[in-house]
C-alpha positions as CSV (number, residue, x, y, z in Angstrom):
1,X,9.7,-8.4,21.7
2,X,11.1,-7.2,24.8
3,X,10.3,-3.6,25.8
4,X,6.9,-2.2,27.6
5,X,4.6,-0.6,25.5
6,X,5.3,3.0,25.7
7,X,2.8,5.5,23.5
8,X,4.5,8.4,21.9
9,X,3.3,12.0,20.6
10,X,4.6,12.5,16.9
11,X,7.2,14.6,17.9
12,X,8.7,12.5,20.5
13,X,11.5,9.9,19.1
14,X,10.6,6.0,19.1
15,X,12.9,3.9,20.8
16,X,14.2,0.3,19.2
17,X,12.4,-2.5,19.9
18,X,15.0,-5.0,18.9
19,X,15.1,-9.2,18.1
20,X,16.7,-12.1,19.4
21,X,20.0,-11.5,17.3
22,X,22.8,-8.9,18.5
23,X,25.0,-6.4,16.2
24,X,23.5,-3.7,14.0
25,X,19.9,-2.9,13.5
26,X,19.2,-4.8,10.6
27,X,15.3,-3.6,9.8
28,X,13.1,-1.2,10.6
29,X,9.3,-2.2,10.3
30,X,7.0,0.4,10.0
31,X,3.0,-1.2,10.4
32,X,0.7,2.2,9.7
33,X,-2.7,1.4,11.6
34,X,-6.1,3.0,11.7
35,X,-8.8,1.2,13.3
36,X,-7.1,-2.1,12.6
37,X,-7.8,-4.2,15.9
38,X,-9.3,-7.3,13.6
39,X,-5.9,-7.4,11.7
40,X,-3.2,-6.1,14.1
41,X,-2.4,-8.9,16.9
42,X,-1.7,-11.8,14.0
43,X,0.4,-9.4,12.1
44,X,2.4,-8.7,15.0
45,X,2.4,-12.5,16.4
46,X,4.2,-13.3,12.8
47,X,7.3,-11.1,13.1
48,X,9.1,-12.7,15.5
49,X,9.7,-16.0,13.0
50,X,9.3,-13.6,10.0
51,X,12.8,-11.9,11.3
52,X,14.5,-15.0,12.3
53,X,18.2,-14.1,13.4
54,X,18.0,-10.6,11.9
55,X,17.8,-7.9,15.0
56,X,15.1,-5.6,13.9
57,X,13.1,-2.9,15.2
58,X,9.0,-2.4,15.4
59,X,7.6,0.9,15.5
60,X,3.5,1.2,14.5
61,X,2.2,4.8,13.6
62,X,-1.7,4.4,14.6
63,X,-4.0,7.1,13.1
64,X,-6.3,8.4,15.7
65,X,-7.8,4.8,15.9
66,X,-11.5,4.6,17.3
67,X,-11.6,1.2,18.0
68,X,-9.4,-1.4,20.3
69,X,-6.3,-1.3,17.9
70,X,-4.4,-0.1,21.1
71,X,-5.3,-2.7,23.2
72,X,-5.2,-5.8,20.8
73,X,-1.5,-4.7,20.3
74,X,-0.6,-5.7,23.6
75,X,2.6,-4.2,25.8
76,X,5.7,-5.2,23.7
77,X,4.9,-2.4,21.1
78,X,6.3,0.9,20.3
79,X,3.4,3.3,19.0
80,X,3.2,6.8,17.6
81,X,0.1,8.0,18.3
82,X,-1.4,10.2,15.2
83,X,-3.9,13.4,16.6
84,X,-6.2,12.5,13.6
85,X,-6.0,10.2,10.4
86,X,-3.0,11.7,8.8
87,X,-2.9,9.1,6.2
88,X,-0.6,5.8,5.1
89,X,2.1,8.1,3.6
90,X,2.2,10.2,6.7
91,X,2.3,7.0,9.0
92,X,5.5,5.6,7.0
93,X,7.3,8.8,7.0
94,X,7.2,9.6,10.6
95,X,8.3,5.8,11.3
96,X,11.4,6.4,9.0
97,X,12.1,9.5,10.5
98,X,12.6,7.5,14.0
99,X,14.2,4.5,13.0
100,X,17.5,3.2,12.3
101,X,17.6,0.0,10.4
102,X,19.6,-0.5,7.3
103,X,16.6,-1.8,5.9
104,X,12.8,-0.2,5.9
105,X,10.2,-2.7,5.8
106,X,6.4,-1.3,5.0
107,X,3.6,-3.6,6.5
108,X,0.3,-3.4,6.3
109,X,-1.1,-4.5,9.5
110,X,-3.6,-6.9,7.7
111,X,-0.7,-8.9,6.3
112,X,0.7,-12.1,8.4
113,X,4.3,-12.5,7.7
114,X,5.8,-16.3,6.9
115,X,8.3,-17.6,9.2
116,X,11.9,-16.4,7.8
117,X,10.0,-14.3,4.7
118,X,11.9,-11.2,6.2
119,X,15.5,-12.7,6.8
120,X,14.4,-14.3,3.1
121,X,14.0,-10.6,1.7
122,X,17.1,-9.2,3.3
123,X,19.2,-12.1,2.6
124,X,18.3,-11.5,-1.2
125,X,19.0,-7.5,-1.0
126,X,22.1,-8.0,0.8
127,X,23.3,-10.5,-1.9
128,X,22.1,-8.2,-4.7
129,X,23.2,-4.6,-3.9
130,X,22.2,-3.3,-7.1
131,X,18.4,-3.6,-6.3
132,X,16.5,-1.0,-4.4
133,X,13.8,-3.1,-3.2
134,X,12.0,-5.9,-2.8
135,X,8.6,-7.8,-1.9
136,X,7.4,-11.2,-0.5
137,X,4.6,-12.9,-2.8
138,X,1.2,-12.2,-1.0
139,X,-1.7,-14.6,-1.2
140,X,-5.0,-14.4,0.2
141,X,-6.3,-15.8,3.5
142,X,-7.4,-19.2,1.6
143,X,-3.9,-19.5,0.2
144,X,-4.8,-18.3,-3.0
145,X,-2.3,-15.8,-5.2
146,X,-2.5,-11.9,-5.1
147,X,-0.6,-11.5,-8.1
148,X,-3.6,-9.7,-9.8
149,X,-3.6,-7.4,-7.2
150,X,-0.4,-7.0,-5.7
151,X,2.0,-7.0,-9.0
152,X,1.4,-4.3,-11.8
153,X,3.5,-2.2,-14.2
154,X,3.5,1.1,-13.9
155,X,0.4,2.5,-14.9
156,X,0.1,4.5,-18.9
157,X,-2.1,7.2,-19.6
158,X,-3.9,4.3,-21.2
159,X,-4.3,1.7,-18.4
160,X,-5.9,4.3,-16.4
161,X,-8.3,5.3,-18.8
162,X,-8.9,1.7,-18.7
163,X,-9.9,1.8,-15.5
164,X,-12.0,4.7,-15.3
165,X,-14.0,3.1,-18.0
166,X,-14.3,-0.5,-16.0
167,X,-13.0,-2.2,-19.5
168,X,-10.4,-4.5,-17.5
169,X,-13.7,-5.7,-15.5
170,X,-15.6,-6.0,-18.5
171,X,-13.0,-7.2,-20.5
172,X,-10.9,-8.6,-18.0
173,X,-8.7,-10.8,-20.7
174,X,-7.6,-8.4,-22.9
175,X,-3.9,-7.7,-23.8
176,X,-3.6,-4.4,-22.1
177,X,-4.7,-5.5,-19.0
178,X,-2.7,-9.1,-19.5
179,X,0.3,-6.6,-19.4
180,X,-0.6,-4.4,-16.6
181,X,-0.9,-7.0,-14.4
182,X,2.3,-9.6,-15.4
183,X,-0.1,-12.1,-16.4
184,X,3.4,-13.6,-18.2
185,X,5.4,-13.4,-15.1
186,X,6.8,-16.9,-13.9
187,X,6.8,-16.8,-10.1
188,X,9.2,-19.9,-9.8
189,X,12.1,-17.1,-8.7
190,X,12.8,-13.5,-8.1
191,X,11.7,-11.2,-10.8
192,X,12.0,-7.5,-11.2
193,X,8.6,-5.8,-11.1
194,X,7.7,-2.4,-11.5
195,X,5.3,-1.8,-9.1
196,X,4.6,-4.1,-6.1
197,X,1.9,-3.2,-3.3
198,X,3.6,-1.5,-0.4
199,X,1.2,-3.8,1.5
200,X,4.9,-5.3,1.9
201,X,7.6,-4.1,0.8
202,X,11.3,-3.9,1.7
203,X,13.2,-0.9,0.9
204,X,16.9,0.0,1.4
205,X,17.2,2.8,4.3
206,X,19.8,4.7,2.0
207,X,17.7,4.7,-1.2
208,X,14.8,5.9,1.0
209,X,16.4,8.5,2.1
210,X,18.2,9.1,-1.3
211,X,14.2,9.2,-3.2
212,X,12.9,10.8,-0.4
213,X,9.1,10.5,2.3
214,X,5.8,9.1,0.6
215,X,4.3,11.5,-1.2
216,X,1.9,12.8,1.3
217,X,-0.5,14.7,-1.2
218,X,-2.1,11.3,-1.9
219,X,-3.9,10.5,1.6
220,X,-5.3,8.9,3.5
221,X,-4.3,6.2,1.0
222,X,-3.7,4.9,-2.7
223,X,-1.9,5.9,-5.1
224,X,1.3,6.9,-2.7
225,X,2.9,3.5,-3.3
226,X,2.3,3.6,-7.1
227,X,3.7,7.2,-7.2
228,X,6.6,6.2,-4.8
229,X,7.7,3.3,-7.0
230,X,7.7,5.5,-10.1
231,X,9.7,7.7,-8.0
232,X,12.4,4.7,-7.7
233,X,11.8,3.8,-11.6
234,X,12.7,7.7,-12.3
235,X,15.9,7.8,-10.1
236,X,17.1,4.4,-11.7
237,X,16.0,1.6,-9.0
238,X,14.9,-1.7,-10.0
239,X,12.1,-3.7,-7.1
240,X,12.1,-7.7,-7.3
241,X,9.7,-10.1,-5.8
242,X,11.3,-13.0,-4.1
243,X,8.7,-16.1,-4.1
244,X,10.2,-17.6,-1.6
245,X,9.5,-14.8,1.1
246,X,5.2,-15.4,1.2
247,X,3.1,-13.5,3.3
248,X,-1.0,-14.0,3.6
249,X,-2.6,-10.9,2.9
250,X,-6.1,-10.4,4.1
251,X,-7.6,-7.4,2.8
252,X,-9.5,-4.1,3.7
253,X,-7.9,-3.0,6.5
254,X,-9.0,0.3,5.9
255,X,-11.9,-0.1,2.8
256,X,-13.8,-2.2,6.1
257,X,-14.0,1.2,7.4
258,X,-14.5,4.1,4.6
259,X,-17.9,3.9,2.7
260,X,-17.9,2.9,-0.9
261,X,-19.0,6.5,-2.0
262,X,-16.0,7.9,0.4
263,X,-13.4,5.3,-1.3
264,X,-13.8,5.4,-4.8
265,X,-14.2,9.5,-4.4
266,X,-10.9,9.2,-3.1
267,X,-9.7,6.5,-5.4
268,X,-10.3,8.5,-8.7
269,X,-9.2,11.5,-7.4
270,X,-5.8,10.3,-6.1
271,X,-5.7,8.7,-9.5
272,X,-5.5,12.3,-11.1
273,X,-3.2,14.0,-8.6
274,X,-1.2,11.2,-9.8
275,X,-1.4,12.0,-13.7
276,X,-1.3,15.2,-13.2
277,X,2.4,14.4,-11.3
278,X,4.1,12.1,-14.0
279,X,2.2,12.7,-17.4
280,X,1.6,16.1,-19.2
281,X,-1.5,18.4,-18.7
282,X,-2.9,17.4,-21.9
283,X,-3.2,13.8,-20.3
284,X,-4.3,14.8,-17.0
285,X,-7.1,16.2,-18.5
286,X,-7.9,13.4,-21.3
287,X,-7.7,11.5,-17.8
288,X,-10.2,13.7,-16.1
289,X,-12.8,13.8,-18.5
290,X,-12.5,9.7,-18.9
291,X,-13.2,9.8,-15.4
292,X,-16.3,12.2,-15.9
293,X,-17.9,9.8,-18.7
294,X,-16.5,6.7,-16.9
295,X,-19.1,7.2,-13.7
296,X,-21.5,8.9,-16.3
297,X,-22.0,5.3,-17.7
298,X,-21.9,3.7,-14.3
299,X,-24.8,5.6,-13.0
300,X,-27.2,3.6,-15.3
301,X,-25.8,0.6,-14.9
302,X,-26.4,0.9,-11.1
303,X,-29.8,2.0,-11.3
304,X,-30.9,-1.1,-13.6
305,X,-29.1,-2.8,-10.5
306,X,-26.0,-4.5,-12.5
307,X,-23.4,-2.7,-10.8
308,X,-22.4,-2.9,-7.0
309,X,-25.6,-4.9,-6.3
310,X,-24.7,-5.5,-2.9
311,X,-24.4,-1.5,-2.5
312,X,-28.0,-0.5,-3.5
313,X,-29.0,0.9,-6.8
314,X,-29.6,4.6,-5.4
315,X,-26.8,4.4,-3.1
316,X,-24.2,3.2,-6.2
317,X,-25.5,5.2,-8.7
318,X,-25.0,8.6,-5.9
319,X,-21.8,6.7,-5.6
320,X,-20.8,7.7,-9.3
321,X,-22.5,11.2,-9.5
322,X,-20.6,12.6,-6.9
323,X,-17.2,11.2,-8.5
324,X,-18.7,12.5,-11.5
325,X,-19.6,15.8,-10.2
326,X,-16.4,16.0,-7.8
327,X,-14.0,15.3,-11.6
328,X,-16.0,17.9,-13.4
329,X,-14.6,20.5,-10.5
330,X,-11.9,19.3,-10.6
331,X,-11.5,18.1,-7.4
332,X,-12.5,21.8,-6.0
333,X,-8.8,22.9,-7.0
334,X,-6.9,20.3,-5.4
């Protein structure tokens, strides 16, 4: 990384910040921040040998940070500067919209690339033209597998009813969920997935701009990756994840900073906009109510201090009423 740090406004273009290779920009990478300064300077430190002879481009969208994100990014970073927290989805888009790579790469900035995982990633799209996308395999910071986490189907009216009810925590081997997750999937070689965490993932610039932005209705976060691979599913594109390409990813990046009551208000109703987006009204609804009962069951279970006991009994079980009460209004019109 060669260039001074310069910060931009959103409406100002980001210049390239370009590798050790020379001929066409082979990758954009687009890191969305927001209060990230934990996370940011490893992620950043791991590029360099991530990219290996690809010349590629970093731009970082940071949302309005409060905290020394800035600073721990050091002077050989291009940042767009967000006024307030405009959201993951909103972060991405701008990034494409001032880059020029052949390939867009989305990075969380709580991930820490492994040397030659991005060459790894293009190498394998650039062999297989016919795929759309692709991810490295993520683990956690002790080296453990994300699969659980980071590889799922796309979701049924029935897997999310699942999960409004907490049966895949309370029944955590049963077939459905087995499925969801590719519980069957052997991770000895690449292996077309449905819908890999944008935590990382590679995308082709002209099937990104074929598809279209993120989905911006489903901010500040979740739900926009799920909705933008269905997106890709819909218009006929098929995502792999390469084994070979690894990456560590840490975790709560963003959850660190958004109380629980906050995130799972958000989480359930980002669920819904996304029913209510790619299954019937009939569904969305079935959905809606599942939610209702869902945290109508959970608010006992807190107060008898078996749910979230780390939270608080009165603070989880205000948790769940106010999803309850929020999915009753439906989201005050949203």
């Amino acid at each position: 990384m060669e260039k001074a740090t310069r910060k931009l406004s959103s409406d100002q273009p980001a210049p390239m910040l370009r590798g050790i290779a020379t001929g066409p920009l082979d990758l954009s990478i687009a890191i969305v921040t927001w209060n990230s300064e934990r996370w940011i300077e490893r992620c950043l430190q791991s590029l360099r040998a991530a990219c290996g002879r690809l010349e590629y481009e970093v731009v970082v969208y940071d949302n309005a940070s409060s905290d020394a994100t800035l600073a721990a990014m050091g002077k050989d970073v291009e940042v767009i500067r967000g006024a307030v927290n405009d959201g993951f989805a909103a972060g991405v888009n701008r990034v494409a919209s001032r880059t020029s790579g052949r390939y867009l790469f989305l990075l969380n900035p709580d991930c820490e690339l492994s040397p030659r995982s991005l060459e790894l990633l293009v190498g394998f799209l650039d062999e297989n033209p016919a795929i759309a996308a692709a991810a490295p395999l993520l683990s956690d910071e002790a080296g453990e597998s994300q699969r659980e986490f980071q590889l799922r189907r796309l979701p049924t009216l029935a897997t999310l009813i699942s999960e409004a009810f907490g049966i895949d925590k309370l029944f955590p081997g049963n077939p459905m969920t087995a499925r969801y997750r590719y519980r069957e999937l052997e991770l000895t070689h690449p292996q077309p997935v449905e819908q890999p965490a944008a935590a990382a993932l590679l995308v082709r610039r002209e099937v990104f701009t074929e598809v279209g932005p993120l989905d911006e209705r489903f901010t500040p976060a979740w739900f926009e990756d799920v909705d933008y691979c269905r997106r890709l599913a819909a218009a006929g594109k098929t995502i792999f994840v390469v084994p070979a390409a690894r990456a560590r990813h840490f975790g709560g990046a963003s959850l660190e900073h958004v109380p629980f009551a906050e995130f799972i208000a958000l989480w359930y109703r980002n669920m819904w906009l996304y029913a209510r987006k790619w299954h019937t009204p009939g569904e969305a609804e079935v959905l809606r109510w599942a939610i209702v009962f869902g945290m109508l069951l959970r608010i006992p279970l807190a107060l008898a201090g078996l749910a979230n006991r780390h939270l608080g009994r009165l603070h989880a079980a205000r948790a769940y009423a106010g999803v309850m009460r929020k999915a009753f209004a439906r989201w005050s019109g949203v």
